[in-house]
C-alpha positions, 0 to 999 in steps of 0.5 A, spaced: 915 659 885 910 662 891 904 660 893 902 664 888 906 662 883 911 667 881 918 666 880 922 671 884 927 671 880 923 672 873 919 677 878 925 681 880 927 681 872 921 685 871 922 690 877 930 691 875 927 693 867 923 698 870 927 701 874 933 701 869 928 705 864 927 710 868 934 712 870 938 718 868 940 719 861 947 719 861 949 726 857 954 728 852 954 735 851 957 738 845 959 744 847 962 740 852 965 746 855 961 751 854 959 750 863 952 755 863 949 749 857 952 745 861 948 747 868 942 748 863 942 741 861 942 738 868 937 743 870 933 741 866 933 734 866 928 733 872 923 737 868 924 734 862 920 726 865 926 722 862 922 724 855 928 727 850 924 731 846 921 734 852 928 736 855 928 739 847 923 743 848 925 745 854 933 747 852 930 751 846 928 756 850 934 758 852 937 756 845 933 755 839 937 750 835 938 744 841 937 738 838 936 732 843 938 725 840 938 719 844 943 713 842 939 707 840 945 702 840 941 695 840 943 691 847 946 697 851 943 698 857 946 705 859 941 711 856 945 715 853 942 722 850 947 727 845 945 734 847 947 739 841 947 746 842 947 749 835 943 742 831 948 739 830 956 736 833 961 743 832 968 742 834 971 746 841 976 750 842 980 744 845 980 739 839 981 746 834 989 746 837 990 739 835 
């Protein structure tokens, strides 16, 4: 402890978990190869405050049915956010032709 009785380790802790909260979400776009939702997406993402349904709002704009879904596994550590452009998950081209 210091003289004003913190432990740097329990301090340090309470910093990380701060700034771990505000990272960058990581994004799971669906169309994934839809590029120009894609661009959108990240344009969007500072404005948007790290809030998912404010990054909503501001995808429906463009694209009415976006929908925004955080990922709430318990314990993760990584922000993960499911960004639909239609509402919901719809398959690509690419999974089409398997």
């Amino acid at each position: 402890m210091d003289k004003h009785g913190f432990a740097p380790r329990k301090l340090e802790g309470l910093f990380a978990y701060a700034s771990e909260s505000r990272r960058r979400p990581m994004i799971i776009a669906n169309p994934a190869a839809d590029l120009a939702f894609r661009a959108f997406i990240e344009s969007s993402l500072l404005a948007a405050a790290g809030r998912a349904e404010d990054l909503e709002a501001l995808l429906r704009m463009r694209y009415p049915r976006a929908v925004v879904r955080p990922r709430e596994l318990a314990a993760e550590r990584t922000v993960v956010w499911y960004v639909y452009r239609d509402g919901h998950w719809i398959r690509s081209e690419t999974d089409a032709e398997t």
